[in-house]
CHARMM internal coordinates of N, CA and C (Angstrom, degrees):
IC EDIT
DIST 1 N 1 CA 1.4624
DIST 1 CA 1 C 1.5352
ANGL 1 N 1 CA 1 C 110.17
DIST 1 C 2 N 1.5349
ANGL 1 CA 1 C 2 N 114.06
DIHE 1 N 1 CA 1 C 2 N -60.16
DIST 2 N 2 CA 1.6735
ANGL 1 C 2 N 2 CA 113.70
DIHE 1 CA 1 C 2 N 2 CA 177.90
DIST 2 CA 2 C 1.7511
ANGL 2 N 2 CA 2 C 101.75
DIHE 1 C 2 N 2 CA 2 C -55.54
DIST 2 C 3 N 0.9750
ANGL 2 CA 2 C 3 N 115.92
DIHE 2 N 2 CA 2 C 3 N -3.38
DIST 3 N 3 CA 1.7190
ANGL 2 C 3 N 3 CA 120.56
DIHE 2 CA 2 C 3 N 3 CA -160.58
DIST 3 CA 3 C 1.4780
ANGL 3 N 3 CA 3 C 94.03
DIHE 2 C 3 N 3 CA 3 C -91.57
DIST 3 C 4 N 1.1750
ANGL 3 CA 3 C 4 N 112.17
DIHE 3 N 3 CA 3 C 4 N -43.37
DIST 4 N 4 CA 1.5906
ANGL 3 C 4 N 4 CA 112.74
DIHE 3 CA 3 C 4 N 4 CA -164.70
DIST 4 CA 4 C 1.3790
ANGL 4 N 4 CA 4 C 105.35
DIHE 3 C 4 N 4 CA 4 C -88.83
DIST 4 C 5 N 1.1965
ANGL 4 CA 4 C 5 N 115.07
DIHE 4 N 4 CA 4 C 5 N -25.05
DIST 5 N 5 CA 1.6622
ANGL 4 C 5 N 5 CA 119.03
DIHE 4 CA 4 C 5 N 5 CA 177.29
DIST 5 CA 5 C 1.0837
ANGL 5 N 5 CA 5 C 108.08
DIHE 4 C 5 N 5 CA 5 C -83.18
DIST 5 C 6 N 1.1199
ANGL 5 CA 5 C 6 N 129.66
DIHE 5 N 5 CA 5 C 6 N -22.37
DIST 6 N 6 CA 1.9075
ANGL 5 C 6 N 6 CA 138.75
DIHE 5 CA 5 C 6 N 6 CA 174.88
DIST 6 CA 6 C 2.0549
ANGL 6 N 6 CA 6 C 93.69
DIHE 5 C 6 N 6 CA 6 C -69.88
DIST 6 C 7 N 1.1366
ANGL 6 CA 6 C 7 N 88.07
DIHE 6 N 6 CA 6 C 7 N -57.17
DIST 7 N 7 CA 2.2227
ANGL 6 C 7 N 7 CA 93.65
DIHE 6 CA 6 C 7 N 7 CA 167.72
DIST 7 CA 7 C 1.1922
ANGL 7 N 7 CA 7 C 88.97
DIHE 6 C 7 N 7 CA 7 C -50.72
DIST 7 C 8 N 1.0446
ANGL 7 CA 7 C 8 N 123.37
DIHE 7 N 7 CA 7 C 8 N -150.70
DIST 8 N 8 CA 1.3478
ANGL 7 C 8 N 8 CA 150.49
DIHE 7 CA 7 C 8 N 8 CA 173.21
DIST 8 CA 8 C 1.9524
ANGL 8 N 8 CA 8 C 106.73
DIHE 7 C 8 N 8 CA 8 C 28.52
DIST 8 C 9 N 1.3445
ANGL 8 CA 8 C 9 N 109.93
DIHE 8 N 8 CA 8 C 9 N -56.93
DIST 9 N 9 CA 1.9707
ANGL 8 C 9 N 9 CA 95.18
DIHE 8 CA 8 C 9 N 9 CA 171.47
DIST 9 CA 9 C 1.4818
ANGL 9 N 9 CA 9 C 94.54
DIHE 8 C 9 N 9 CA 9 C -60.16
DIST 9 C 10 N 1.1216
ANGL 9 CA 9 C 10 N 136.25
DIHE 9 N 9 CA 9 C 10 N -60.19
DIST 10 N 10 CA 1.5457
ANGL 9 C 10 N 10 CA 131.77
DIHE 9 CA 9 C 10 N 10 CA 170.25
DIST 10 CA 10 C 1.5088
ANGL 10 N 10 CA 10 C 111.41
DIHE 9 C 10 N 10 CA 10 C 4.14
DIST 10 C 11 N 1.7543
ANGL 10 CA 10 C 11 N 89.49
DIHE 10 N 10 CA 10 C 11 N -63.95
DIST 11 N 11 CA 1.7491
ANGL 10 C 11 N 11 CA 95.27
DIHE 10 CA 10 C 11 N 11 CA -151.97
DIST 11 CA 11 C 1.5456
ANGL 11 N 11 CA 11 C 95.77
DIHE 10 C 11 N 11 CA 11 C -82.46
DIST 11 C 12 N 1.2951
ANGL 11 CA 11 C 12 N 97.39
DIHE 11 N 11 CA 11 C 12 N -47.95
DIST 12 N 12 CA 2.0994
ANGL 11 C 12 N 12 CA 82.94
DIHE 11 CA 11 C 12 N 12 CA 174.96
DIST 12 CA 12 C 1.4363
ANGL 12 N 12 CA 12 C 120.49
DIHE 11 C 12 N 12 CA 12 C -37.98
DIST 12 C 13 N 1.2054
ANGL 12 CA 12 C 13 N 123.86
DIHE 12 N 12 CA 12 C 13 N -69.64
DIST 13 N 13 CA 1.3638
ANGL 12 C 13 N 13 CA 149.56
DIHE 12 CA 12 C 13 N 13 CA 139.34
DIST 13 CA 13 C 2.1644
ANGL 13 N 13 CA 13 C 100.28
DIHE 12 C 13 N 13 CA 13 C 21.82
DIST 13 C 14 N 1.2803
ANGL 13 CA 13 C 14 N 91.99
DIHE 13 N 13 CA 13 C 14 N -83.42
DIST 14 N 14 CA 2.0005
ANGL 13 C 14 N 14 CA 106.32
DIHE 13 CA 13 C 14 N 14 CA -172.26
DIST 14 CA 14 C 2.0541
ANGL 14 N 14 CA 14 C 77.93
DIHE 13 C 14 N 14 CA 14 C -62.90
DIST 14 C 15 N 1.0761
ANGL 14 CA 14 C 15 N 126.58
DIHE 14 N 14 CA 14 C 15 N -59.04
DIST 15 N 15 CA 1.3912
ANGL 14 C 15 N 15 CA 124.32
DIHE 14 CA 14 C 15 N 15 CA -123.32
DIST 15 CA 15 C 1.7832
ANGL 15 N 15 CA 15 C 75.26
DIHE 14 C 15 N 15 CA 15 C -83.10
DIST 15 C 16 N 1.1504
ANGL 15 CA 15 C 16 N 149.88
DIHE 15 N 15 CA 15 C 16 N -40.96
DIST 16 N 16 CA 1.4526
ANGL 15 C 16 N 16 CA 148.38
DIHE 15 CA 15 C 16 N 16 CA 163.28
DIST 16 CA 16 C 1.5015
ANGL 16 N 16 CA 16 C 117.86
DIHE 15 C 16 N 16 CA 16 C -47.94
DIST 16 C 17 N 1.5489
ANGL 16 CA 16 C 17 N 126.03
DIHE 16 N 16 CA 16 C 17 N -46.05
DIST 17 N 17 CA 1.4339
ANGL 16 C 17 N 17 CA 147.38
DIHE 16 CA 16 C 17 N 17 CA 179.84
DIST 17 CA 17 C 2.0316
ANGL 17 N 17 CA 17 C 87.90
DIHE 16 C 17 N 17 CA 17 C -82.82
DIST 17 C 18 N 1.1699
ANGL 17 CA 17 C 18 N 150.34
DIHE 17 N 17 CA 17 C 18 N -34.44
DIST 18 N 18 CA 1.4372
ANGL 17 C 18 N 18 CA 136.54
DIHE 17 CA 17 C 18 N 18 CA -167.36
DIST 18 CA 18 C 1.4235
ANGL 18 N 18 CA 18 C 96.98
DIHE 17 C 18 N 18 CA 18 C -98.92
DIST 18 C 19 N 1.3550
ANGL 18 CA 18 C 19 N 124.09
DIHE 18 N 18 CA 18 C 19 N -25.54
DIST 19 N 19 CA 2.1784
ANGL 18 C 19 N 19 CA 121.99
DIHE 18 CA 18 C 19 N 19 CA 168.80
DIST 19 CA 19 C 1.5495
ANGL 19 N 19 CA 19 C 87.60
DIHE 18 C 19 N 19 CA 19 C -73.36
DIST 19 C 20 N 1.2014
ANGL 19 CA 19 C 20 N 137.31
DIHE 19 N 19 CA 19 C 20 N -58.29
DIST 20 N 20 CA 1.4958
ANGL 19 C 20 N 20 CA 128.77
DIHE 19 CA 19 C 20 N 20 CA -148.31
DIST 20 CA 20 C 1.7756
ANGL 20 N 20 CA 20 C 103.33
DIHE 19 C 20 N 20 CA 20 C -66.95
DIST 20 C 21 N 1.2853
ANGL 20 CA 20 C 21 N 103.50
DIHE 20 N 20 CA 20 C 21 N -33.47
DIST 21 N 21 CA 1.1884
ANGL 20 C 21 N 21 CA 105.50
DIHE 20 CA 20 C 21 N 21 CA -163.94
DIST 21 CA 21 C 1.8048
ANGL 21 N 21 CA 21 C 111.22
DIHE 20 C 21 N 21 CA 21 C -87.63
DIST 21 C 22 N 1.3454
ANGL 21 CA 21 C 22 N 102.96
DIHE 21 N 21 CA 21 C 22 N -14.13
DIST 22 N 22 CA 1.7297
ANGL 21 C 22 N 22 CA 108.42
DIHE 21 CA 21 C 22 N 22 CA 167.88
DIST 22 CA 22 C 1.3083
ANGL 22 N 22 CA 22 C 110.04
DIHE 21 C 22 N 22 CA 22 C -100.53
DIST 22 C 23 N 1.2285
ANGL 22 CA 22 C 23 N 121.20
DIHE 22 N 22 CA 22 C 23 N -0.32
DIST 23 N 23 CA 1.7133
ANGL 22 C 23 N 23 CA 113.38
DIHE 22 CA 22 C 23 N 23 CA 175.51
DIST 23 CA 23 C 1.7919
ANGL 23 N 23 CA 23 C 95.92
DIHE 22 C 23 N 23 CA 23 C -88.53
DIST 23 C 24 N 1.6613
ANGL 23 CA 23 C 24 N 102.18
DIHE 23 N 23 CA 23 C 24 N -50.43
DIST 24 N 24 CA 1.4227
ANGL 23 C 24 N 24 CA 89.26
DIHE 23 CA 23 C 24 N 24 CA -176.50
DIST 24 CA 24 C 1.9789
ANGL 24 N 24 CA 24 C 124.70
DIHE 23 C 24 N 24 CA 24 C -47.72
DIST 24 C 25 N 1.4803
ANGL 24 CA 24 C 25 N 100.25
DIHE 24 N 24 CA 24 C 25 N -58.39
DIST 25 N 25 CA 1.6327
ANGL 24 C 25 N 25 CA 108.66
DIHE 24 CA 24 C 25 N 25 CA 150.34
DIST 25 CA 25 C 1.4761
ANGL 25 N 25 CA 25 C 113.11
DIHE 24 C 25 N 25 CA 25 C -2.98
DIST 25 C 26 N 1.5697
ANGL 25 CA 25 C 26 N 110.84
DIHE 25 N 25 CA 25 C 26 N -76.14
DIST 26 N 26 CA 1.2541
ANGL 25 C 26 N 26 CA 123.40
DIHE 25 CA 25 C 26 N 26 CA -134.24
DIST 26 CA 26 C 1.2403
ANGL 26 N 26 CA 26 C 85.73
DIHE 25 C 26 N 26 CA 26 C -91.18
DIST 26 C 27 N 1.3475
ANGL 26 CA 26 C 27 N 142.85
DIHE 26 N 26 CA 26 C 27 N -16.85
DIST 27 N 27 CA 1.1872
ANGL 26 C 27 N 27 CA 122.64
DIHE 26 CA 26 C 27 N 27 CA -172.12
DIST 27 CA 27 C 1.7570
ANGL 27 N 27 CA 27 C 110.93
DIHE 26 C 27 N 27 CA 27 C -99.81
DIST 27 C 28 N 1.6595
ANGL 27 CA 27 C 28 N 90.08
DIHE 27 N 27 CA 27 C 28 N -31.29
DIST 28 N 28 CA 1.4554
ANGL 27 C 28 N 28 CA 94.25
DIHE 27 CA 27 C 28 N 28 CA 175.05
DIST 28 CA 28 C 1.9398
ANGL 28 N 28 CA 28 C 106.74
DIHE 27 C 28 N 28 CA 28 C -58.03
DIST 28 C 29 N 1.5269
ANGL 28 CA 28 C 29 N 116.70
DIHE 28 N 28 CA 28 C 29 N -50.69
DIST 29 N 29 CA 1.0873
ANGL 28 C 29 N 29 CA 116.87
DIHE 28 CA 28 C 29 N 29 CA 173.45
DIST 29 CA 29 C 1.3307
ANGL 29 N 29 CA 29 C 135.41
DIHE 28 C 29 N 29 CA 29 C -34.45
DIST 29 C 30 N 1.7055
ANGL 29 CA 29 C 30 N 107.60
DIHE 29 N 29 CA 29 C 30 N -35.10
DIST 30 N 30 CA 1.3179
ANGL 29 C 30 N 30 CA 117.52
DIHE 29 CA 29 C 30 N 30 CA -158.74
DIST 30 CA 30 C 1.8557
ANGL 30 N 30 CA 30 C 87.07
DIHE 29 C 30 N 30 CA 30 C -94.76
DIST 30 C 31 N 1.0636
ANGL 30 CA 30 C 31 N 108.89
DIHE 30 N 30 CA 30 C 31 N -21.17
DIST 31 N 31 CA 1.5872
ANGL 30 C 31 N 31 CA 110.20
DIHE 30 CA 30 C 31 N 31 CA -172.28
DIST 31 CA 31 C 1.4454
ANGL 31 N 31 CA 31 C 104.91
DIHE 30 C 31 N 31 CA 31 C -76.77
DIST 31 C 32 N 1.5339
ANGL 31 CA 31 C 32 N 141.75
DIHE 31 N 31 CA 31 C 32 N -32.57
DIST 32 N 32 CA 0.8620
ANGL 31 C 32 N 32 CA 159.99
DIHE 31 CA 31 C 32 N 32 CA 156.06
DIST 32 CA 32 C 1.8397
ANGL 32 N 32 CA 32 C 116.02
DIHE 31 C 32 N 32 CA 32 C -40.49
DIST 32 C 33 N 1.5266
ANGL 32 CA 32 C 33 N 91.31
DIHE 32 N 32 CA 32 C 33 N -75.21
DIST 33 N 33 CA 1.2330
ANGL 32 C 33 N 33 CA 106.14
DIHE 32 CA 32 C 33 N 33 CA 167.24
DIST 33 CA 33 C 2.0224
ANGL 33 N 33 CA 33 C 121.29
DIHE 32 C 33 N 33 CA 33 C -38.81
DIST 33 C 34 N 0.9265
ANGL 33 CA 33 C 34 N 104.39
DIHE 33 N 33 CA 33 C 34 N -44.05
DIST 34 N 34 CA 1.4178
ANGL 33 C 34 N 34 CA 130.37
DIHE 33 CA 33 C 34 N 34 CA -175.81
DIST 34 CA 34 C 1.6031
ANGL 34 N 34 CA 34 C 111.83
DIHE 33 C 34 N 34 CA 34 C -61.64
DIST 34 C 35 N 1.1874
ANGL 34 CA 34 C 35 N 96.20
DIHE 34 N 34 CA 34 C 35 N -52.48
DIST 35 N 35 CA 1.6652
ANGL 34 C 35 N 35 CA 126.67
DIHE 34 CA 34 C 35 N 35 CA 172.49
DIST 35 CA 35 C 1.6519
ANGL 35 N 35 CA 35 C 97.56
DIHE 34 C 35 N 35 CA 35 C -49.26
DIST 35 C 36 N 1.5528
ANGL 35 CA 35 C 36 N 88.70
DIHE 35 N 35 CA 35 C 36 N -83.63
DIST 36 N 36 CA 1.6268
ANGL 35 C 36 N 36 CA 105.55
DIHE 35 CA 35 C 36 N 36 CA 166.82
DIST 36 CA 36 C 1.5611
ANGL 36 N 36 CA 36 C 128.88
DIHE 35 C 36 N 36 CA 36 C -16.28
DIST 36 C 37 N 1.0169
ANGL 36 CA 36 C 37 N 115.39
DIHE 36 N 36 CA 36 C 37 N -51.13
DIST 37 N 37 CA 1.4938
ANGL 36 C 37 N 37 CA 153.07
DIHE 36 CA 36 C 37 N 37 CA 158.12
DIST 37 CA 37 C 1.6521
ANGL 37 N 37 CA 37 C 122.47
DIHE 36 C 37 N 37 CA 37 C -37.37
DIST 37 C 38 N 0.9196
ANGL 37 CA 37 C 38 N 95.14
DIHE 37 N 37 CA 37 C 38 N -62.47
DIST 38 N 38 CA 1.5899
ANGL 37 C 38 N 38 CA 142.68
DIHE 37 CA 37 C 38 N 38 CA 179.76
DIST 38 CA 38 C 1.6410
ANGL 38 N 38 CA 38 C 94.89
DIHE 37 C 38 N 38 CA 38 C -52.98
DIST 38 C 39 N 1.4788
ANGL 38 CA 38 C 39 N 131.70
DIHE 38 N 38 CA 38 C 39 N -77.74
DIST 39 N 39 CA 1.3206
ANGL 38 C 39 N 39 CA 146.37
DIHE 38 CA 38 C 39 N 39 CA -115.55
DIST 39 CA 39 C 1.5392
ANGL 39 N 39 CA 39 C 83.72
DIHE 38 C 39 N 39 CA 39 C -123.28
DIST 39 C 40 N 1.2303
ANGL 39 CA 39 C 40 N 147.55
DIHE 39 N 39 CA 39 C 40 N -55.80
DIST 40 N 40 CA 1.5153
ANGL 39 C 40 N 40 CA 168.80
DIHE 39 CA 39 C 40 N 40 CA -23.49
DIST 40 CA 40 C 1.2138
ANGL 40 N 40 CA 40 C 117.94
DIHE 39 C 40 N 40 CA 40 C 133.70
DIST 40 C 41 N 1.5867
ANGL 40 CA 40 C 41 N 135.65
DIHE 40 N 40 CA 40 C 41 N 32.66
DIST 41 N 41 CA 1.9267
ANGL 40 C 41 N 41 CA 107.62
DIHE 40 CA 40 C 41 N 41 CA -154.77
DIST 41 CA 41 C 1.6273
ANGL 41 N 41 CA 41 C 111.54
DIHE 40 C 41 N 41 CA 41 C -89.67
DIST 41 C 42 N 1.7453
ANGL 41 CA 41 C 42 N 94.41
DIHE 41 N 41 CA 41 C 42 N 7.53
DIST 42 N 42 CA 1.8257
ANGL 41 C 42 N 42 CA 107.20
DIHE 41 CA 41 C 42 N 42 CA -164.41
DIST 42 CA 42 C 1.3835
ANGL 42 N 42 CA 42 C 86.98
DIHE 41 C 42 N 42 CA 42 C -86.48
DIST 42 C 43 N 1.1047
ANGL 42 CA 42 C 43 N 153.69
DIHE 42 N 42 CA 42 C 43 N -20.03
DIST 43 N 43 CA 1.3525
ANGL 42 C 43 N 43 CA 128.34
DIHE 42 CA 42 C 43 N 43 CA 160.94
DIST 43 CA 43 C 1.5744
ANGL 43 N 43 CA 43 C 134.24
DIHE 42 C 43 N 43 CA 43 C 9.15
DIST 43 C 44 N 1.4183
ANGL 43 CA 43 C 44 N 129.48
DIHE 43 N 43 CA 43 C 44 N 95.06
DIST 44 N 44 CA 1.7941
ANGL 43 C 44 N 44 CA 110.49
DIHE 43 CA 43 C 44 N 44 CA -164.00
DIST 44 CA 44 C 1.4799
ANGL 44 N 44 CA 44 C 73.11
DIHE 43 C 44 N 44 CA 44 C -97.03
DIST 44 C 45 N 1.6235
ANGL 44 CA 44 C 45 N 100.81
DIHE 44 N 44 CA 44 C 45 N 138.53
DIST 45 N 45 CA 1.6358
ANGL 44 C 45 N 45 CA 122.09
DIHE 44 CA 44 C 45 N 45 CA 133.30
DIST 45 CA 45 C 1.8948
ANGL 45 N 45 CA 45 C 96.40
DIHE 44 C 45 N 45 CA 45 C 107.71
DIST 45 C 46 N 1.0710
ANGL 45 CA 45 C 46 N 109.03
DIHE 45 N 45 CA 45 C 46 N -58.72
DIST 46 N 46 CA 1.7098
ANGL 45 C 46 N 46 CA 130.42
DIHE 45 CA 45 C 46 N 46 CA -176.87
DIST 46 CA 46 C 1.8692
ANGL 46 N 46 CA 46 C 98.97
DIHE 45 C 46 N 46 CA 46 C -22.77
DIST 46 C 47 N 1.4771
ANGL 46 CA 46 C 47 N 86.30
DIHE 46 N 46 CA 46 C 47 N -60.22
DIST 47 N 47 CA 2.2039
ANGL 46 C 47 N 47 CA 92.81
DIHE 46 CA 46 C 47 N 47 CA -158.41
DIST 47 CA 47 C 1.4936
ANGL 47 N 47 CA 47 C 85.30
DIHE 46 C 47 N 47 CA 47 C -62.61
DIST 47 C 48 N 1.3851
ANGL 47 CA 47 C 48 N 131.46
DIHE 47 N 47 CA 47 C 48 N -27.43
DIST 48 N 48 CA 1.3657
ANGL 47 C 48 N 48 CA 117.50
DIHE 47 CA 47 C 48 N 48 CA -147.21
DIST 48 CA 48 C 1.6773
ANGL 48 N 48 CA 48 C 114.26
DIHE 47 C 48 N 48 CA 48 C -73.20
DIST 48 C 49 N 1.6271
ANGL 48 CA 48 C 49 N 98.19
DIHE 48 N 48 CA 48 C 49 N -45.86
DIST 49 N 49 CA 1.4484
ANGL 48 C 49 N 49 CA 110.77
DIHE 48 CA 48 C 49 N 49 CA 171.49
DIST 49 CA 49 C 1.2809
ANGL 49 N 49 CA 49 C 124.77
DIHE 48 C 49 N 49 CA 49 C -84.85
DIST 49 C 50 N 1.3639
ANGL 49 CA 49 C 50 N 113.03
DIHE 49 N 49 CA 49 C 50 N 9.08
DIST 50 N 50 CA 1.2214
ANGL 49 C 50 N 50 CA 93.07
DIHE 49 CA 49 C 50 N 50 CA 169.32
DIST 50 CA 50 C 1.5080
ANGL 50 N 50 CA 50 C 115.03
DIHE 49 C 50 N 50 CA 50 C -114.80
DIST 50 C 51 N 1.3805
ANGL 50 CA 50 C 51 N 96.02
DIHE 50 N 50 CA 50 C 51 N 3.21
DIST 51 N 51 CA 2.1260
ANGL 50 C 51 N 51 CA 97.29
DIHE 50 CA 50 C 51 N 51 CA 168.43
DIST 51 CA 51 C 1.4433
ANGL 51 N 51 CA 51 C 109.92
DIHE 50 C 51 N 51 CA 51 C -88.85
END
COOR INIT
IC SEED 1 N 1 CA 1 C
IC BUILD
């Protein structure tokens, strides 16, 4: 029983640390992107897919 709950906080555990670690990404990305944006607005195709 403590065995399977030692599993399982485990998996919360990666599955909490693998959201934290794509929000940071995604925000750093979008901050980038933005930048990108910013400096750049001739971009073909980019603005299109991502609205």
């Amino acid at each position: 029983m403590t065995f399977r709950f030692q599993r399982s906080g485990m998996a919360i555990v990666i599955v909490l640390s693998f959201v934290l670690a794509l929000l940071t990404l995604g925000s750093a990305y979008i901050k980038t992107f933005s930048n990108i944006k910013q400096t750049n607005p001739k971009i073909p195709g980019i603005t299109r897919t991502f609205r």
